[in-house]
TORKOL-4160 file (C-alpha; in steps of 0.2 Angstrom, whole numbers, padded with zeros to 4 digits, m for minus):
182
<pt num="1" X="0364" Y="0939" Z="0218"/>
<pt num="2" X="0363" Y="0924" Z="0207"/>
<pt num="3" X="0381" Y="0925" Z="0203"/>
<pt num="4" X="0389" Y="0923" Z="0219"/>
<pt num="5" X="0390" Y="0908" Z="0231"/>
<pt num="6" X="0385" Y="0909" Z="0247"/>
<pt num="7" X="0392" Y="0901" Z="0263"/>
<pt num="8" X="0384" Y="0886" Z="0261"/>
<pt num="9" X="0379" Y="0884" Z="0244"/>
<pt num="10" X="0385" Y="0887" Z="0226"/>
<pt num="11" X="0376" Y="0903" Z="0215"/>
<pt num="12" X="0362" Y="0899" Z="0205"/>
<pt num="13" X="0373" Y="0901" Z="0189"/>
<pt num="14" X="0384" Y="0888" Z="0197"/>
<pt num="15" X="0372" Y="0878" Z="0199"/>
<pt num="16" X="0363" Y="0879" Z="0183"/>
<pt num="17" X="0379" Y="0878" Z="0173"/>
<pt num="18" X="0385" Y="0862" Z="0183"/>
<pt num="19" X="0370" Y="0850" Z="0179"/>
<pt num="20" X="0367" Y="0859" Z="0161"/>
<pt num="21" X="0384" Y="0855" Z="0156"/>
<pt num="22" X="0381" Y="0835" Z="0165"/>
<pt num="23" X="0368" Y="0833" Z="0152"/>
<pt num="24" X="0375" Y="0843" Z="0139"/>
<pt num="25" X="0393" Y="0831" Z="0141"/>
<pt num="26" X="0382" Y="0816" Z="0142"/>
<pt num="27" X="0374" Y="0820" Z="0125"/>
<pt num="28" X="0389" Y="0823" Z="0117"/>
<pt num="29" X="0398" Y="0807" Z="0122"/>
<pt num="30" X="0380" Y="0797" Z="0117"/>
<pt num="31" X="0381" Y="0808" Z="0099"/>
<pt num="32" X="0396" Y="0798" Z="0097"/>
<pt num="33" X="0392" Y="0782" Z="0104"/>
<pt num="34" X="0376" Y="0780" Z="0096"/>
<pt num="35" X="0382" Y="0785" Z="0078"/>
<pt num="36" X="0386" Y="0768" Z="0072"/>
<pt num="37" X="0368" Y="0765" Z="0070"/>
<pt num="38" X="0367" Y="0775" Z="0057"/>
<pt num="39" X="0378" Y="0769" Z="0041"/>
<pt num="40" X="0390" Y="0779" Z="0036"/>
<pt num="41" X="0385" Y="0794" Z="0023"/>
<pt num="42" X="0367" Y="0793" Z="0029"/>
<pt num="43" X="0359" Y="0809" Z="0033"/>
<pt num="44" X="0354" Y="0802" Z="0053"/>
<pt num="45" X="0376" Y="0797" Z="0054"/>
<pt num="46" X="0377" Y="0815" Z="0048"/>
<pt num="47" X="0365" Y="0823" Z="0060"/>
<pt num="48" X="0372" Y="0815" Z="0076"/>
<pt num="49" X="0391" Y="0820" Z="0069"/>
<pt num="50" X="0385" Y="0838" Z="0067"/>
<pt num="51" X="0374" Y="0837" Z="0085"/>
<pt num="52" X="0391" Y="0828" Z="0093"/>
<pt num="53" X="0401" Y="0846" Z="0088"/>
<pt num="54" X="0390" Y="0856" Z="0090"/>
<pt num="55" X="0386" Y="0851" Z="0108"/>
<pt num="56" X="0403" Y="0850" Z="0112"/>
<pt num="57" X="0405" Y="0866" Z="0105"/>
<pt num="58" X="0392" Y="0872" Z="0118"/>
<pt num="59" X="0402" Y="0863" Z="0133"/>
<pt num="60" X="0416" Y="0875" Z="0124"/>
<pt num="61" X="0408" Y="0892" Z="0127"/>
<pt num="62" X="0398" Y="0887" Z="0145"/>
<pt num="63" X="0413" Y="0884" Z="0152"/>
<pt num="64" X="0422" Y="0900" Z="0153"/>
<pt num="65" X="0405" Y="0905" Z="0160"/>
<pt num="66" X="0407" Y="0893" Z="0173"/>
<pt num="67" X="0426" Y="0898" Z="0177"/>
<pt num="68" X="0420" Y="0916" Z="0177"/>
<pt num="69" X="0406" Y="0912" Z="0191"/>
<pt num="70" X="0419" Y="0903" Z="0200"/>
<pt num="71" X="0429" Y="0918" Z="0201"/>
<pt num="72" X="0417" Y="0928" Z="0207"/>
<pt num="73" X="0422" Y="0922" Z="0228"/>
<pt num="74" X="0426" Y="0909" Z="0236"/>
<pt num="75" X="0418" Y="0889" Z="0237"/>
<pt num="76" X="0406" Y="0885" Z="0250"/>
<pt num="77" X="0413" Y="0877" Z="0265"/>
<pt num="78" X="0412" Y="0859" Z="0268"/>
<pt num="79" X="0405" Y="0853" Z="0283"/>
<pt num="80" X="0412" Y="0845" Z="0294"/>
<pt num="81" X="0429" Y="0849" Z="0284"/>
<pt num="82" X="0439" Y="0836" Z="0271"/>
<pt num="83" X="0456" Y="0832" Z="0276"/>
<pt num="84" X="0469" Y="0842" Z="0267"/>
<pt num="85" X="0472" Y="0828" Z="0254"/>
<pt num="86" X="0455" Y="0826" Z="0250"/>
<pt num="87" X="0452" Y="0845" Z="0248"/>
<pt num="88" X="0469" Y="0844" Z="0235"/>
<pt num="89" X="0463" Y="0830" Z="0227"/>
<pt num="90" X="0446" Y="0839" Z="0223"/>
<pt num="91" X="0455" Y="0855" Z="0216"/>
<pt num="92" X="0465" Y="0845" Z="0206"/>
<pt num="93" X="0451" Y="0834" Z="0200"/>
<pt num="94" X="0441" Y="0852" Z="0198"/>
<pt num="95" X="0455" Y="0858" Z="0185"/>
<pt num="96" X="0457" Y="0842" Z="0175"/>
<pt num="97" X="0436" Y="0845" Z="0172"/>
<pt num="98" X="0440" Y="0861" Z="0168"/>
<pt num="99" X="0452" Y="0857" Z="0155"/>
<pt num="100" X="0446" Y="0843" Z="0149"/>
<pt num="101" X="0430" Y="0854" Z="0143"/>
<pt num="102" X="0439" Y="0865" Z="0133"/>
<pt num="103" X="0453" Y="0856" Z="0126"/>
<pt num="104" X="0440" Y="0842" Z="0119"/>
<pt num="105" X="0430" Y="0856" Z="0108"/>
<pt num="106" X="0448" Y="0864" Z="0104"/>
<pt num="107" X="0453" Y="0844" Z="0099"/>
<pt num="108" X="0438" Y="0841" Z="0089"/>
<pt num="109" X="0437" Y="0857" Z="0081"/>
<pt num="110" X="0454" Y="0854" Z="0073"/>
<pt num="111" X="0451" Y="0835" Z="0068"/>
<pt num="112" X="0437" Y="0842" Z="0059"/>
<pt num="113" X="0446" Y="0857" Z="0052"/>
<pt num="114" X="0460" Y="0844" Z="0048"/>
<pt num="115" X="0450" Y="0834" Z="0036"/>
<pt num="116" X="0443" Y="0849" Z="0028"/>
<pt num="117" X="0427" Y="0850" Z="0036"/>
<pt num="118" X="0417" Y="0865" Z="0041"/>
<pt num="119" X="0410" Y="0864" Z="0057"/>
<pt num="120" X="0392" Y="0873" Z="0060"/>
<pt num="121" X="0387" Y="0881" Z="0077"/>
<pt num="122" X="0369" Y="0885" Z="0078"/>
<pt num="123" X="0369" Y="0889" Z="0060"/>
<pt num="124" X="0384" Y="0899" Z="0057"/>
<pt num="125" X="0397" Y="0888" Z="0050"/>
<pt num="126" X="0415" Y="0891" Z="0059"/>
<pt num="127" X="0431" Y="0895" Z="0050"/>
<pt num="128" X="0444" Y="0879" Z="0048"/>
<pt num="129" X="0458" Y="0881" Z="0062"/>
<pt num="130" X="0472" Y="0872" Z="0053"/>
<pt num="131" X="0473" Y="0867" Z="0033"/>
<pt num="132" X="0467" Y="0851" Z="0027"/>
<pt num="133" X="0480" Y="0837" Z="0033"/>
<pt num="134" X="0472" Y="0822" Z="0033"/>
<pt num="135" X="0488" Y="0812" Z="0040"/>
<pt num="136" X="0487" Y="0823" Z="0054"/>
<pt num="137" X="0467" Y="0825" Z="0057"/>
<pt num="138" X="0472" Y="0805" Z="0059"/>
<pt num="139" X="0484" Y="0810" Z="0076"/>
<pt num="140" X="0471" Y="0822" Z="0083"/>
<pt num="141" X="0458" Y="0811" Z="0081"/>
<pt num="142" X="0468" Y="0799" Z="0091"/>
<pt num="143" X="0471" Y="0812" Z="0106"/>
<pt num="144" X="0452" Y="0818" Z="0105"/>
<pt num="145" X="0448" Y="0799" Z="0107"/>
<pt num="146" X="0458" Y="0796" Z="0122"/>
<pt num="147" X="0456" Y="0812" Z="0129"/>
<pt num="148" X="0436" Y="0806" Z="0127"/>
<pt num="149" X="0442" Y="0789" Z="0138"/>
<pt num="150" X="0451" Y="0800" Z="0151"/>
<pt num="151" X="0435" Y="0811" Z="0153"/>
<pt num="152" X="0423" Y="0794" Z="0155"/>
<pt num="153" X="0434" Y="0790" Z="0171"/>
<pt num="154" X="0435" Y="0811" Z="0176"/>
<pt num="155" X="0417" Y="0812" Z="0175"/>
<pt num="156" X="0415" Y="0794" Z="0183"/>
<pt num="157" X="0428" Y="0798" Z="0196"/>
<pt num="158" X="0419" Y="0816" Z="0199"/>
<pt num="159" X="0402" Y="0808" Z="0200"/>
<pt num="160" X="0409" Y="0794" Z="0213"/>
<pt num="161" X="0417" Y="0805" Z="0226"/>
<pt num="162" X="0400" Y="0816" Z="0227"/>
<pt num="163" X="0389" Y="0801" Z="0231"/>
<pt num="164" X="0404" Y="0795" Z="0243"/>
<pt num="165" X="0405" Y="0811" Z="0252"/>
<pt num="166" X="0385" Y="0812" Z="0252"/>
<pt num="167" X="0381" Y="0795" Z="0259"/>
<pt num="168" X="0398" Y="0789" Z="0266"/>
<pt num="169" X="0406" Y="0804" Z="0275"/>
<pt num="170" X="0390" Y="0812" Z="0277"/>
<pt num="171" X="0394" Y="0831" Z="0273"/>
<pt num="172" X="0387" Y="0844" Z="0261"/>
<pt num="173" X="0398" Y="0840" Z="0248"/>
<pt num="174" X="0386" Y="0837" Z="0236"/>
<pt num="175" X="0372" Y="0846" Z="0243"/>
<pt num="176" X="0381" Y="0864" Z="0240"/>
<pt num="177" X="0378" Y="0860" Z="0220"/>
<pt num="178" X="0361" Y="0852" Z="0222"/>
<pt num="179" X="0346" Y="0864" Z="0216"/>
<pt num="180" X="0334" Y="0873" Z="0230"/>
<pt num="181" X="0320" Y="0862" Z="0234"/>
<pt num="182" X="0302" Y="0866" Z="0233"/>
């Protein structure tokens, strides 16, 4: 079945969600980077905004797809096996990921909700969370931005340690998320 992981390799959902959800994050934070280009009030500044929530909007809804797949059994084994610290430092770095996906979207939502701003979804514009409060929209926005920082190194951090056990350690760390070849 798709859904469940095997011994030596994550489910296809698994899978699919974790590289889907690695280019959908890197649009996101490149919506946002790559804004500036566009003057403020332009339709192209607009455009990117509205990409930027609606993406991370996405990321939102994927990843209670993702938890529910992981809840489905247990992870594959690594072979040869990580020392114990290593294996804690993985879980814990696993549920910062986790909650750094779904309290970014929550974050942004109510910024955008904060300066009275509907935010679209695919077409269907979403209610306000909170009521207009421009002095606070100010403090989430402040908390969205760094929480954005704290997910460049997560990401980064996540990304290093694959390649790290991949090349340096030489177990399948990484190849129980690659895709099936050929």
């Amino acid at each position: 079945m798709p859904w469940k992981n095997s011994e030596s390799r994550y489910s296809t959902v698994s899978i699919t969600l974790h590289w889907l959800m690695l280019v959908l994050l890197a649009l996101v934070y490149a919506c946002i980077e790559f804004r500036g280009i566009f003057p403020k009030g332009s339709g192209g500044r607009t455009l990117i905004t509205e990409s930027h929530f609606m993406l991370g909007l996405t990321v939102f809804v994927l990843v209670w797809l993702r938890l529910f797949a992981r809840s489905l059994g247990p992870a594959p084994q690594i072979f040869p096996a990580s020392p114990r610290w290593q294996t804690v430092l993985a879980r814990l770095m696993h549920w910062a990921l986790y909650i750094f996906m779904i309290a970014m979207p929550i974050l942004g939502w109510l910024v955008t909700s904060a300066k009275g701003h509907q935010v679209m979804f695919y077409g269907v514009d979403l209610p306000l969370l909170i009521p207009e409060d421009k002095t606070l929209a100010k403090q989430i926005e402040e908390w969205h931005e760094l929480g954005g920082t704290i997910g460049y190194w997560l990401i980064g951090l996540h990304a290093a340690a694959g390649i790290y056990h991949h090349y340096v350690v030489r177990d399948n760390t990484l190849l129980r998320m690659m895709p099936k070849r050929g």
